[in-house]
C-alpha positions in Angstrom: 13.0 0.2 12.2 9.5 2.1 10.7 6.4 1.0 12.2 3.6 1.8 9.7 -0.1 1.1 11.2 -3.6 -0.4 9.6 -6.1 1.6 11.2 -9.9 0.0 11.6 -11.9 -0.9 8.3 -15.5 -1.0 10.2 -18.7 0.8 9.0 -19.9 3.8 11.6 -16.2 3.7 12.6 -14.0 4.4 9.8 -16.5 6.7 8.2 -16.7 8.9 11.5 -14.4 12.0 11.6 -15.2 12.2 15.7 -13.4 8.7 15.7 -11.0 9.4 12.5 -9.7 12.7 13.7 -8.4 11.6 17.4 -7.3 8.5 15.6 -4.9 9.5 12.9 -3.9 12.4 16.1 -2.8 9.6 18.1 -0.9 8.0 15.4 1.0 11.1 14.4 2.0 11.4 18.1 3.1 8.0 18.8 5.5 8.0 16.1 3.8 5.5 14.1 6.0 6.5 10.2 2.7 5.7 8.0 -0.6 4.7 8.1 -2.1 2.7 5.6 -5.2 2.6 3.7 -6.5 -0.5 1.2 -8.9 -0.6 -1.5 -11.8 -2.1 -3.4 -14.0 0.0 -5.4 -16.8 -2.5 -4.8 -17.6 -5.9 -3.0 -19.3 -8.9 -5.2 -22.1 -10.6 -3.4 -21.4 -13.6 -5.7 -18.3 -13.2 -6.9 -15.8 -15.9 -8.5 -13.4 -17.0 -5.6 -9.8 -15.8 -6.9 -8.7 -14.5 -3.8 -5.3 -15.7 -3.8 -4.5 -15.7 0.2 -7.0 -18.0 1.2 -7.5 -21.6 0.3 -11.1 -21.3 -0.5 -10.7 -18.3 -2.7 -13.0 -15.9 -0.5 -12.0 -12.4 1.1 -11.8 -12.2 4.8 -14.6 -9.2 4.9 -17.3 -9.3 6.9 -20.8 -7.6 7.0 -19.5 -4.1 8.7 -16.1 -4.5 6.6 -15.8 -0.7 5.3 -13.2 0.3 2.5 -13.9 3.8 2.2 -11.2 5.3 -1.1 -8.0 5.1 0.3 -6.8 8.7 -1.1 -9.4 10.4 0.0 -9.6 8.8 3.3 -5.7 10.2 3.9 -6.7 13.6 2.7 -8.5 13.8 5.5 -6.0 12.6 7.4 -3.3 14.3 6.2 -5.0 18.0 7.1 -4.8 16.7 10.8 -1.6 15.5 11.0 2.2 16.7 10.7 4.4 13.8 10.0 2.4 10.8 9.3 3.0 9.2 6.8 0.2 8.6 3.8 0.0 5.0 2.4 -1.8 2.7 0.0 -1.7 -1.1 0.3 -3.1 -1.2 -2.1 -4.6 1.1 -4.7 -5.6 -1.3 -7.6 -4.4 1.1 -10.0 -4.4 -1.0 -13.5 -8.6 -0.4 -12.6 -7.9 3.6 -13.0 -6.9 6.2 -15.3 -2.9 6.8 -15.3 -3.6 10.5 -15.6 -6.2 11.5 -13.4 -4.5 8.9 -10.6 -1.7 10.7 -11.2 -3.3 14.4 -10.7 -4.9 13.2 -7.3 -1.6 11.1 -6.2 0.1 14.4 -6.9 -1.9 16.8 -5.5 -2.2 14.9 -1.8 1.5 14.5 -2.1 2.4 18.1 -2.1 -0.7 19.4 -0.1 0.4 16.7 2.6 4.5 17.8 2.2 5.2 14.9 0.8 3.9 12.3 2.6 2.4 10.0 0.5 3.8 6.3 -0.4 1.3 4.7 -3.4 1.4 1.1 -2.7 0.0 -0.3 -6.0 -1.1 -3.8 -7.5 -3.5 -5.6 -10.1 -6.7 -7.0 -7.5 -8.5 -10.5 -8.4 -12.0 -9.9 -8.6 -13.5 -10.0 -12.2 -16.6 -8.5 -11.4 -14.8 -5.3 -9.5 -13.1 -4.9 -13.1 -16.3 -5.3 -14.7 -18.1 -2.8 -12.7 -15.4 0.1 -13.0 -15.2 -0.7 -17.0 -11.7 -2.1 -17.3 -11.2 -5.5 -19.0 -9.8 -8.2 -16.1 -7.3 -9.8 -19.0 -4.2 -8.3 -19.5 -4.1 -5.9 -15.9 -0.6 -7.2 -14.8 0.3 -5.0 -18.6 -1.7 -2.2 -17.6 -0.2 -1.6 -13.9 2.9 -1.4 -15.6 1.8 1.3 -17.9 0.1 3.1 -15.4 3.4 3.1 -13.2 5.6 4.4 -16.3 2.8 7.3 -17.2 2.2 8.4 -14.0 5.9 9.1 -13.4 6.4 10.8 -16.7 3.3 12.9 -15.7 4.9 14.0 -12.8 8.6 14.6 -14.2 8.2 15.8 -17.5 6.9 19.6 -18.8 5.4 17.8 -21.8 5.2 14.3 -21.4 4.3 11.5 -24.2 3.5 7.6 -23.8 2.8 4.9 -26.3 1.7 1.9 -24.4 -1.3 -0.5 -25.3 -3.4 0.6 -22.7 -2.1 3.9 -21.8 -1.4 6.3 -24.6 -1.1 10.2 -24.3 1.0 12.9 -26.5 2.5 16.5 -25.7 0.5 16.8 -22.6 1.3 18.7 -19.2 0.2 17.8 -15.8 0.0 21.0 -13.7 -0.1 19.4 -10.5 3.2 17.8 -9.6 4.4 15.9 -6.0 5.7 17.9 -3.4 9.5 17.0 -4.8 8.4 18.4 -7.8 9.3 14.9 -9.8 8.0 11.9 -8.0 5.9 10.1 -5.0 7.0 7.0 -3.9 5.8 3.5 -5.7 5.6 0.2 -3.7 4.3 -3.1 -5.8 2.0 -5.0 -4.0 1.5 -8.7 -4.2 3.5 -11.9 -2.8 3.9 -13.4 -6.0 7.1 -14.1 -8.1 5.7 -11.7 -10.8 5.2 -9.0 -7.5 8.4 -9.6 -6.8 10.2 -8.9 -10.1 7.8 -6.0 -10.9 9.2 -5.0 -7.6 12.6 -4.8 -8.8 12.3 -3.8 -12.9 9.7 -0.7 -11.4 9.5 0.2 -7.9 10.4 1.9 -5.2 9.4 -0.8 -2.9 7.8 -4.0 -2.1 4.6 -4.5 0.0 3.8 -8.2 0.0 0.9 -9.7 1.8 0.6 -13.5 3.6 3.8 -14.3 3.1 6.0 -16.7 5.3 9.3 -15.5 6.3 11.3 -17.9 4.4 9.3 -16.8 1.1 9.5 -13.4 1.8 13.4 -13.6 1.6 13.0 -15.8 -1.4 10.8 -12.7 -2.4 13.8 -10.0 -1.4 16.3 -12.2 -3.7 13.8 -12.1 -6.4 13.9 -8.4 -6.1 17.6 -8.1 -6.0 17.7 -10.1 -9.6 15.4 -8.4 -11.1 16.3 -5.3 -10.2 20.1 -6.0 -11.3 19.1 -6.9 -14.8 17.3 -3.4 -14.9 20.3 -1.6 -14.2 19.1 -0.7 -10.9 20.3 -0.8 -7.2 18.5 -3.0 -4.9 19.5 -1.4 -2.2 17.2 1.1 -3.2 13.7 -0.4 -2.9 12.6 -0.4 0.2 11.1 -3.2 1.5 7.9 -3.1 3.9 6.0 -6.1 5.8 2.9 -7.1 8.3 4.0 -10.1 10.0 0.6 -11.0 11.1 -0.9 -10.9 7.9 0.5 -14.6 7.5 0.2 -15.7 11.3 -2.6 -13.7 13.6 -1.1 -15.2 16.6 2.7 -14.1 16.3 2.4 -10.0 16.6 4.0 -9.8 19.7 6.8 -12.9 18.7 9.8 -11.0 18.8 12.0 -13.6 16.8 8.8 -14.5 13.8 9.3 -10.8 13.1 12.9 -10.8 13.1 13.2 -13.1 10.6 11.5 -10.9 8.3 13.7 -8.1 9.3 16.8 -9.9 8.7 15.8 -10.5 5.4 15.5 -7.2 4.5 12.5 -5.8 5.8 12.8 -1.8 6.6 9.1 -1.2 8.0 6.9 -3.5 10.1 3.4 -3.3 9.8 0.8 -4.1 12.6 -3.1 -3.2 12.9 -6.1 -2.0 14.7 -7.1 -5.7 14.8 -4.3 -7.3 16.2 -4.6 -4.8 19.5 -7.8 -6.4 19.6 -10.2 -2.9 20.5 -11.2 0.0 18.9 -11.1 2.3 21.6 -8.2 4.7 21.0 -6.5 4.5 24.3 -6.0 0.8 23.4 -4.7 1.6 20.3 -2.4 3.5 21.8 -1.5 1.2 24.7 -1.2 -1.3 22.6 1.6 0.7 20.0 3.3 1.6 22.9 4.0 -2.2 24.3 4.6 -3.1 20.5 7.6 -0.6 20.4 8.6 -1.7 23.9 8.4 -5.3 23.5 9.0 -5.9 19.5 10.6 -3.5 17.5 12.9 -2.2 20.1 14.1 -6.0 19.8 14.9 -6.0 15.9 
């Protein structure tokens, strides 16, 4: 079982390479398989409640909540590690350009050897999609271009795509993934439309606040989906964060299970749920999480 990690969103924290550095050094030598990285461009003050994990339709950020971008955040962090692994969760990529997405995916990949999994999805908040430029209507299309490009970007000497948002012809990407081919894509989102975008486009599925019972509802979804696309289910891989949907069940042993025996290949835990951002608790608290959690799954 993989045990990715969140690390601490919090301004003069996140932002400080004498905390960052020993941080992501830790990480790497715990044995922690990928850290993880989220983002929004910007924050509005007033903006129309859409968040769709809450019941009220707000964000759970506070005043000294800091989402620095998430690629070049693991840049850094990939030039002092070895075998950590680089994620997103997520990059709202239907707000960016396919290409030059692709080009910086690309180049952290093979700089990093590799290590980089692009969690991506379609965000909620109108007024972050008005402030970057790209229309809010129609997103859940463009992530789906974006997805297709990017991989033909990275595969194909001279690459050409007709979509209605994303259109390019006879072009070459000199940068490529450290495969040479292809990084990694997981579809974020809990939703049924997650879910089957999941399986039609991904290599894996990141869902967020989900119960156990809907993420396997979620994993047979997948399996559907990915069927009638003529691919194999067994190949998405399938990644969670328990606590996500229940704070108070990190170290519950048989909560996580269950999402483990639905199919779950990488639990996810965070810098808040060890409840300090001191490093040595960090670490302390990894350690008793193997010990006491994941060696039971």
């Amino acid at each position: 079982m993989k045990l990715g990690y969140i690390p601490p969103m919090t301004k003069g924290i996140t932002d400080d390479p004498g905390y960052v550095i020993p941080l992501v050094e830790m990480l790497d030598e715990v044995g922690i398989d990928i850290v993880w990285t989220v983002e929004h461009v910007i924050m509005a003050h007033d903006y129309e409640p859409l968040y769709p994990y809450s019941e009220d339709g707000r964000a759970p950020t506070a005043p000294d909540t800091l989402m620095p971008d998430p690629l070049e955040w693991l840049a850094f962090a990939a030039a002092r590690t070895d075998r950590l692994g680089l994620g997103t969760a997520v990059i709202v990529a239907s707000q960016h350009s396919a290409a030059i997405l692709a080009k910086r995916v690309a180049t952290l990949d093979a700089l990093s050897g590799g290590r980089v999994r692009l969690g991506v999805g379609i965000g909620w908040q109108r007024e972050e999609y008005k402030a970057v430029g790209v229309p809010y209507r129609d997103r859940g299309r463009r992530l789906d271009e974006t997805i297709e490009a990017m991989r033909l970007l990275w595969s194909q000497d001279s690459a050409t795509y007709a979509g209605r948002h994303v259109q390019f012809e006879n072009v070459h990407m000199d940068a490529r993934p450290a495969n040479g081919h292809s990084v990694p894509i997981l579809i974020g989102g809990s939703s049924e439309h997650a879910a089957r975008r999941a399986g039609r486009l991904g290599d894996g599925w990141y869902p967020y606040v989900i119960s156990p019972e809907d993420f396997e509802k979620g994993v047979e979804t997948i399996g559907a989906s990915a069927r009638e696309a003529g691919r194999d289910p067994s190949e998405i891989e399938l990644t969670i964060w328990p606590a996500s949907f229940d704070f108070m069940k990190t170290m519950d042993a048989p909560f996580v299970k269950a999402y483990t025996d639905a199919g779950a290949q990488r639990v996810v835990i965070s810098q808040g749920e060890s409840q300090t951002i001191e490093i040595d608790g960090q670490r302390d608290f990894i350690r008793r999480y193997q010990d006491e959690v994941l060696a039971k799954l």
